[in-house]
N, C-alpha and C positions, 0 to 999 in steps of 0.2 A: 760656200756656207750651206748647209743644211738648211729646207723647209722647216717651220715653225710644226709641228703637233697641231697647234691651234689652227693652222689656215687648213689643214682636213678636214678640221669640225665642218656640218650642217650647219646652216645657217640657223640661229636661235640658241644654240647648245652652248652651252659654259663649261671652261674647265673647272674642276674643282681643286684647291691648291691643298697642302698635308695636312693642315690642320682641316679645313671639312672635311677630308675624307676620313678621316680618325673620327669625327663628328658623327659623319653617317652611319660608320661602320660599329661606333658605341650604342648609336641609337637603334641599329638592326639587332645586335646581341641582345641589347635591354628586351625584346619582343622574344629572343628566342629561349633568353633564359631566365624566367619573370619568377622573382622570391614569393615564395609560398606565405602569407602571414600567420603569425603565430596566432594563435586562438585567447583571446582576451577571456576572463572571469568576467561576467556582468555581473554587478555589484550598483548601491544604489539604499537606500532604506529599506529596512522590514514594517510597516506600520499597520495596527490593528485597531481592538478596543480603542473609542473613543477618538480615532484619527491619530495615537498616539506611536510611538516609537518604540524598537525595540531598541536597547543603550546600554553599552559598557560601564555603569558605575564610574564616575571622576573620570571616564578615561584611562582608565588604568589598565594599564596592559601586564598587571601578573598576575601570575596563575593562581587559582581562584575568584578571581574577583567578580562579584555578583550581573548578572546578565539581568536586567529590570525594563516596565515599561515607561516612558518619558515624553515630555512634550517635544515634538519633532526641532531639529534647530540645526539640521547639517551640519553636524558636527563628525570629524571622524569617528567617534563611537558610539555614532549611529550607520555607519556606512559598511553594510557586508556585503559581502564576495560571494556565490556563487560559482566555484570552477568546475563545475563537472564532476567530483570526483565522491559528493555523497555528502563533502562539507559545508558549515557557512561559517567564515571567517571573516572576522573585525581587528584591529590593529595589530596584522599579526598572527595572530591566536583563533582555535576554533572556540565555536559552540559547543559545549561539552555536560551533560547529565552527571551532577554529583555522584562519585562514589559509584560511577558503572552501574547505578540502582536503577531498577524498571519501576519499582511500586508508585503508586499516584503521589504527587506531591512532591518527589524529588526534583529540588534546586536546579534548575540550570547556570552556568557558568561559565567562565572566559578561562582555557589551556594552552599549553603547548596541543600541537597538532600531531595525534599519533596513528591518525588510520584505525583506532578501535570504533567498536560501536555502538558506545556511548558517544560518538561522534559523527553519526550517520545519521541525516536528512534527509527526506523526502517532501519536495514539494507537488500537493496535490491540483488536481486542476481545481477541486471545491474548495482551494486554498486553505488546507489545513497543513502545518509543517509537523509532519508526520516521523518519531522517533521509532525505524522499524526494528529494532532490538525488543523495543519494551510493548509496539504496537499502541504508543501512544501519542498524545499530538503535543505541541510546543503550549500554554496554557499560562492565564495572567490569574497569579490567586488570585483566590475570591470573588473572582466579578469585578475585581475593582480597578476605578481608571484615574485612582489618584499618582501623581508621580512616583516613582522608586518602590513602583509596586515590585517584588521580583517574579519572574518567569519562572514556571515549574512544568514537568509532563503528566498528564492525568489523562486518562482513557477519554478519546477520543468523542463527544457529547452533539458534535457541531453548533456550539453554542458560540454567540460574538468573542467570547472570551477568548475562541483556537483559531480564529479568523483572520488570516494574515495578508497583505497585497509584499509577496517578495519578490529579488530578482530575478529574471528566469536562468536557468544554468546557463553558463560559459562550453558547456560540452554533454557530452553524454553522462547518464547516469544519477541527473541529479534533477530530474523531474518525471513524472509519470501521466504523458498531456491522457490518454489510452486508458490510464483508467485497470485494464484488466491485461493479462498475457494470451485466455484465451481467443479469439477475434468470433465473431459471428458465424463463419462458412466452418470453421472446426468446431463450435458448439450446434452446428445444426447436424455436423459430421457423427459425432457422437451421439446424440438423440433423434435421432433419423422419425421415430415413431413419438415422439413425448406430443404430450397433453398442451392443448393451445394455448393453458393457464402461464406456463412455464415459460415466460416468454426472456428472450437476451437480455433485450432492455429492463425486466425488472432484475435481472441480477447485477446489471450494471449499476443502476439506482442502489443499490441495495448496499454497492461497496463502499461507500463513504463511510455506512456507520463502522467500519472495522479499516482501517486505509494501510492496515500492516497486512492484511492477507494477499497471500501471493506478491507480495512487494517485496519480502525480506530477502537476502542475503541474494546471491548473484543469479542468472537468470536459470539455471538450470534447475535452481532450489525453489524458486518463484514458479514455474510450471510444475515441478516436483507436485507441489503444496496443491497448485490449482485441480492440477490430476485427481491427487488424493481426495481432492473435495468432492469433485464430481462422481468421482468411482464411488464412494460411500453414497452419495445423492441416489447415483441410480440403482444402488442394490436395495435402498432403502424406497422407491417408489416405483420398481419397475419400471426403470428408464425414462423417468419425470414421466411416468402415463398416471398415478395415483395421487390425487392432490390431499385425500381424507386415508384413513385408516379403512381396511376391504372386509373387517370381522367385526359390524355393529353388535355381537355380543357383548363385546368387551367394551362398550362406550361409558356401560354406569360405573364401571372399578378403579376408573381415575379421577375419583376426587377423593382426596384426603382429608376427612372430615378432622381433623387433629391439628389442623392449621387455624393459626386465629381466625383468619377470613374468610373459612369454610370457601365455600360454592358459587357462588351468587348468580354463576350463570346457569346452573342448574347439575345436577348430579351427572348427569351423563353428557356432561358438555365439552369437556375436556380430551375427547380423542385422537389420535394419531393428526397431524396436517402435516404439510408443507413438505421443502423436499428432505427435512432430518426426521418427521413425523412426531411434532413437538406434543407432546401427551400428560396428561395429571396438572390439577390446578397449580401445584408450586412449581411446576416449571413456567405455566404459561404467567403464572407471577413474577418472575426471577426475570424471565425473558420480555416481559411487557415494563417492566421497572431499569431496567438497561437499555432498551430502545426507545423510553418515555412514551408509552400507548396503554392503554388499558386493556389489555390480554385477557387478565383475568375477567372484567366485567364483559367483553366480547371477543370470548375469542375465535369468532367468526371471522374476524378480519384474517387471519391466516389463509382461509380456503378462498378467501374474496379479493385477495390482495395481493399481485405477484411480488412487487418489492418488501409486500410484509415477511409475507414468505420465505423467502428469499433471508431477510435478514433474520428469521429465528435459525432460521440453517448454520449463516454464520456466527450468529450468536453462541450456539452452544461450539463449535465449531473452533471458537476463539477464545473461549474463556470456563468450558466445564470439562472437567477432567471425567466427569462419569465413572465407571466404575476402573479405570486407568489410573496413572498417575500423574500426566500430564495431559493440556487438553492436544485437541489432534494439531491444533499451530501449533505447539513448541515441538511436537511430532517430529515432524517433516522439517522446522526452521534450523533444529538443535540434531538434525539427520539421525534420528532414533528408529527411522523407520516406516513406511508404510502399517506393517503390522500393529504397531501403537496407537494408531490411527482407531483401527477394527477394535483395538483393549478398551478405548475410552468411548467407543459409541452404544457396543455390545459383548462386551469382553464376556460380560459376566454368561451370556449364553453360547459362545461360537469357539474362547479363545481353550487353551490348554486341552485341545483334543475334545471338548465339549459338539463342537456343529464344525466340523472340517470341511463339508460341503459348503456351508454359507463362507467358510473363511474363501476357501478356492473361487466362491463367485467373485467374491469382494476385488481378492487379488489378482484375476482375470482383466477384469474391467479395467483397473486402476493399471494393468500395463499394454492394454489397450489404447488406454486415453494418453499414456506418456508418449508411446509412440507416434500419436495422433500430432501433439508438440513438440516431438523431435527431440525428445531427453529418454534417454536411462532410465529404467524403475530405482535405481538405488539398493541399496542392501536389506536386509531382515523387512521382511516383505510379509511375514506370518505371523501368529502370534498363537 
């Protein structure tokens, strides 16, 4: 007869019979080839105004159906999705801006899901849910925190009313923790020599009030925009070194006595600041009345204020066409251009062969700074 196998073993050693050894050998593979988990949506309530809810109307999952705020109750039509991809979805269906309109007051509502961008989200870290097509925020009419109030988009105020606690995305793309694209070491990169006034942190302060800039469409177009901002900033300040206007001649010729509310800070008070060099009483009106500050009565706080500053830059920035026909956001978001940029800040002196050297500074810098973030200038760069 043959030795047994087993009487070679060492003493203490066990055989292992086919099934453990199928056992062990499952539970080796299980370590060698370990399944990747798929990326879950985080999903969860929207709740704002008054501790309240955002809520699908009855529950009703077809297309149209009113998006309102609600007393919270876990219900699935209060339960959105988050997946990463720029949506928030409920039973179903996105988040969807009536009728693809940006103007204030448009409806929001329950769709089919198309990847347009009447269906694009941004959650900010100052929790506003931020509509970047229209550059405005997700908003409960009127103020009011009665049930079945409905949800609409209105330019962005930071008022309780656009104040939302939502889920954090499931993936990329569908939150902005950052704030801005360009980082500290590349805006000290570009302003090697600016003015201590000009400082990072108030630009970063500053971007709430506007949370569609540099945020819009994918990221190329998002440093595109940032580029463009800054390149106009620093032709217009000498590389953030000039916080006021350099020609006090010119300080008494910006008020427009032909305005209801004249002056009141005094005739010669209204000159160039900040880094767009905001100037004449009706603008520091327009721009004091949109950022909710009083401009007009001092508009000191511009040259004393780096986040003030800061936000009249993006103020006109984001919402005045000047003598262009868009302002320089829909520029750069709707890819018309760098050079539409330059039409709506200064057209009226630099563009159509009028100042060809101010256009060349302009366009210099602004593909300096693209390069700085690692994007392309883009096309029609002149104007």
């Amino acid at each position: 007869m043959s030795t047994s196998l087993a009487g070679r073993l060492p003493t203490g050693r066990s055989v292992l019979g086919p099934s453990a050894v199928f056992a062990v050998l499952a539970a080796l593979l299980a370590t060698l080839f370990v399944a990747t988990p798929t990326a879950r949506a985080a999903d969860g309530q929207i709740s704002g105004l008054a501790g309240k809810c955002v809520d699908v109307a009855g529950a009703n999952n077809a297309n149209g159906t009113a998006v309102q705020l609600y007393d919270c109750n876990g219900t699935g039509a209060q339960r959105w999705s988050n997946p990463g991809d720029g949506t928030l979805r409920a039973l179903g269906k996105c988040l969807d801006v009536v009728d693809r309109s940006t103007a204030d007051g448009a409806a929001v509502q329950l769709w089919d899901c198309s990847g347009s961008a009447n269906q694009q989200w941004v959650v900010t870290a100052a929790r506003d849910i931020v509509n970047p097509a229209a550059n405005k925020c997700l908003d409960v009419r009127g103020n009011s925190s009665a049930n079945a109030t409905r949800l609409q988009i209105w330019t962005c105020t930071g008022g309780a009313n656009q104040k939302w606690n939502a889920p954090a995305s499931g993936g990329g793309g569908g939150t902005n923790p950052s704030g801005f694209v360009v980082s500290e070491s590349q805006f000290n990169q570009m302003f090697p020599g600016r003015n201590g006034f000009y400082t990072y942190s108030g630009l970063v302060a500053a971007l709430s009030s506007y949370p569609g800039f540099a945020n819009s469409g994918g990221d190329t177009v998002k440093r595109q925009e940032a580029a463009a901002f800054l390149a106009n900033v620093s032709h217009e300040t000498g590389g953030l070194v000039y916080v006021v206007e350099q020609n006090t001649a010119n300080y008494p010729h910006y008020c427009d006595w032909g305005q209801p509310y004249g002056c009141p800070a005094g005739q010669a008070a209204y000159y160039g600041r900040g880094p767009i060099q905001l100037s004449w009483n009706f603008n520091y009106k327009a721009a004091g009345d949109a950022l909710g500050i009083d401009l007009l009565g001092n508009p000191w706080r511009v040259e004393q204020d780096a986040a003030v500053a800061w936000r009249t830059g993006l103020w006109y920035w984001n919402t005045q066409n000047g003598p262009g026909t868009m302002t320089p956001h829909n520029a750069m978001v709707n890819q018309a251009g760098f050079g539409q940029t330059i039409r709506s800040i200064n057209g009226s002196l630099e563009c159509d062969g009028r100042n060809p050297a101010q256009v060349q500074s302009r366009v210099s810098k602004y593909q300096q700074f693209t390069a700085i973030l690692g994007v392309g200038p883009g096309a029609n760069l002149y104007c």
